[in-house]
C-alpha positions in Angstrom: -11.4 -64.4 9.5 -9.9 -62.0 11.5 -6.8 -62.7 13.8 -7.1 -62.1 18.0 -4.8 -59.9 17.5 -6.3 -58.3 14.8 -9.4 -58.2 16.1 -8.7 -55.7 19.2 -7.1 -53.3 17.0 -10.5 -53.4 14.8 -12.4 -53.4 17.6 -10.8 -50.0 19.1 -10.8 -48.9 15.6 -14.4 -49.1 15.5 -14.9 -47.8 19.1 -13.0 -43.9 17.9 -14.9 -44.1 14.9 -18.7 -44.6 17.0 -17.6 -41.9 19.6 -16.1 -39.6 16.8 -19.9 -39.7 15.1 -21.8 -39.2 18.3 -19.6 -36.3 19.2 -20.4 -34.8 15.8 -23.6 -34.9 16.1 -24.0 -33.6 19.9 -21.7 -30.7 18.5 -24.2 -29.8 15.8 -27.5 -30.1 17.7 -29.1 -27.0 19.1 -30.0 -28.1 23.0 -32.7 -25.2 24.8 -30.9 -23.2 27.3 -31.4 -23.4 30.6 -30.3 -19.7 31.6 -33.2 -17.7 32.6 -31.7 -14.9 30.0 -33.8 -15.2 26.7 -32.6 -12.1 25.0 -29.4 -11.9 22.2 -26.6 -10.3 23.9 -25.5 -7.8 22.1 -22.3 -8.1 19.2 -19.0 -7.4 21.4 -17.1 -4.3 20.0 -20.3 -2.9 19.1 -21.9 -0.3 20.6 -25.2 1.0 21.6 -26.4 4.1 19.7 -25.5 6.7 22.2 -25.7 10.4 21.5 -22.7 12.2 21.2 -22.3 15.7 23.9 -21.2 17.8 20.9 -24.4 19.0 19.3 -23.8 18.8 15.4 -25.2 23.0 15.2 -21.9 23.3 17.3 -19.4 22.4 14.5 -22.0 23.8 11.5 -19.7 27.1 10.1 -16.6 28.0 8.3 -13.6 26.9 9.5 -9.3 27.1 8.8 -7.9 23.7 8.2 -4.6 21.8 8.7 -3.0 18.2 9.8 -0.2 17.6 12.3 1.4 13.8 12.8 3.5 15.4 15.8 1.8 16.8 19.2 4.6 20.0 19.5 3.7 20.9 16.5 -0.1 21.4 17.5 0.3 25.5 18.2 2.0 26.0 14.7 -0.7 23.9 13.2 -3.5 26.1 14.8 -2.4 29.2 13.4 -1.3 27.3 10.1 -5.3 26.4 10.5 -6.3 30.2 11.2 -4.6 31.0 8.2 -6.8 29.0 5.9 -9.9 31.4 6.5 -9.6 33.0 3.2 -10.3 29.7 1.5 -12.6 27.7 4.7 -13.5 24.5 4.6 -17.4 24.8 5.2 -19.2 22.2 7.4 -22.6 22.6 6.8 -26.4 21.3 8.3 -27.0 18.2 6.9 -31.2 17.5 6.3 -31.4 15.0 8.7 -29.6 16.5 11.6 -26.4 15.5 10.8 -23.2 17.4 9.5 -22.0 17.6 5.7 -18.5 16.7 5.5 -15.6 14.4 3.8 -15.2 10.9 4.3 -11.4 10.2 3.9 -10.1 9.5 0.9 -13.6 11.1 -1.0 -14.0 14.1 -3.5 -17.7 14.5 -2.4 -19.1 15.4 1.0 -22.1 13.5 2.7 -23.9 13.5 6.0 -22.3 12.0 8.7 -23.8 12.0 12.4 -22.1 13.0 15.4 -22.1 10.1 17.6 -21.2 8.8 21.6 -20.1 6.2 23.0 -20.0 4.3 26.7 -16.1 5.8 27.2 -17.7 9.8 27.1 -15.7 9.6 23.5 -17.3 11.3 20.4 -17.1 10.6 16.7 -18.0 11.6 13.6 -18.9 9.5 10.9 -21.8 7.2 9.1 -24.5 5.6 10.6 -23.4 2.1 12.1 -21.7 0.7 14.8 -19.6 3.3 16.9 -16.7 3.8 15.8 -16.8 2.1 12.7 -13.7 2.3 10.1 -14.9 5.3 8.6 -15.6 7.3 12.0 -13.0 10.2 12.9 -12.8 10.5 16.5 -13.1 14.0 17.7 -9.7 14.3 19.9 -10.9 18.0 21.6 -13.5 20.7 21.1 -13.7 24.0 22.7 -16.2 25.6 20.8 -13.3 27.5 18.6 -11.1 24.4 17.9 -12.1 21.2 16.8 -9.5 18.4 16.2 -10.0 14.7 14.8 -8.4 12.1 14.1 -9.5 9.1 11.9 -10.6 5.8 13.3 -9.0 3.7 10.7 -5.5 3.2 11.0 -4.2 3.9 7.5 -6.7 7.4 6.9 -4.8 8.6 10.4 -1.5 8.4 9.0 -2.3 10.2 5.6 -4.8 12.7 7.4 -2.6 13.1 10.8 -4.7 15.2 13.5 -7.1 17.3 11.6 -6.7 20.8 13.0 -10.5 22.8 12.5 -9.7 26.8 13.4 -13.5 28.6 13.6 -13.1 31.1 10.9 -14.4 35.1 12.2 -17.3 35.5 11.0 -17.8 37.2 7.4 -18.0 41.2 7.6 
């Protein structure tokens, strides 16, 4: 048989172990909502599909490339980038209305979208969520110079600001 004194310590033993269960179970059941809302709200982080204000015909040509980690050196890099011409890194049409370029890090080029987002901010990269890991962000664009720089954190610190120079166009 079990003491007095025993038997409140069993007793309040038993009592955490009952409520322990029963707030188990309320945790794992699925109760309706009472909100008037019944649509998902969307993933946080994730964007909309939104399209970007740089059409991708804008960026299709030949173009003088270089990289520079450091804003003063942007100038030198632009004519470093000019220089390039006689060997141009070529973005083409892709078939779908993208762009055919290099993902980081890849020998072979594939079509990536131009892309917007809620912040006016446009990027270039796969379809998916905006901007995803392999999306470069494109840092300005004035029709003669494009410059991007890559969403994922390693990429932008072997790639720097990629420096695009519109090559003239050929003779």
């Amino acid at each position: 048989m079990i003491s007095s004194r025993n038997a409140r310590t069993v007793a309040n033993l038993a009592i955490a172990s009952a409520l322990t269960i029963l707030l188990a179970a309320c945790s794992s059941m699925s109760l309706p909502s009472l909100s008037s809302s019944s649509a998902p709200e969307a993933e946080p982080g994730v964007a909309p599909d939104m399209p970007a204000t740089i059409r991708s015909d804008e960026i299709v040509g030949r173009w003088g490339l270089a990289s520079f980690q450091n804003p003063n050196d942007r100038a030198r890099t632009e004519a470093a980038a000019r220089g390039q011409c006689k060997q141009p890194y070529v973005i083409s049409a892709g078939t779908s209305g993208g762009v055919v370029m290099h993902l980081a890090d890849q020998a072979t080029p594939q079509e990536l979208r131009l892309k917007g987002s809620p912040s006016g901010k446009n990027y270039i990269g796969p379809a998916g969520p905006t901007p995803g890991e392999q999306d470069r962000e494109i840092v300005s664009f004035d029709g003669r110079v494009l410059i991007t720089r890559f969403i994922d954190k390693d990429a932008a610190v072997r790639y720097g600001n990629m420096v695009y120079v519109r090559c003239a166009p050929r003779a």
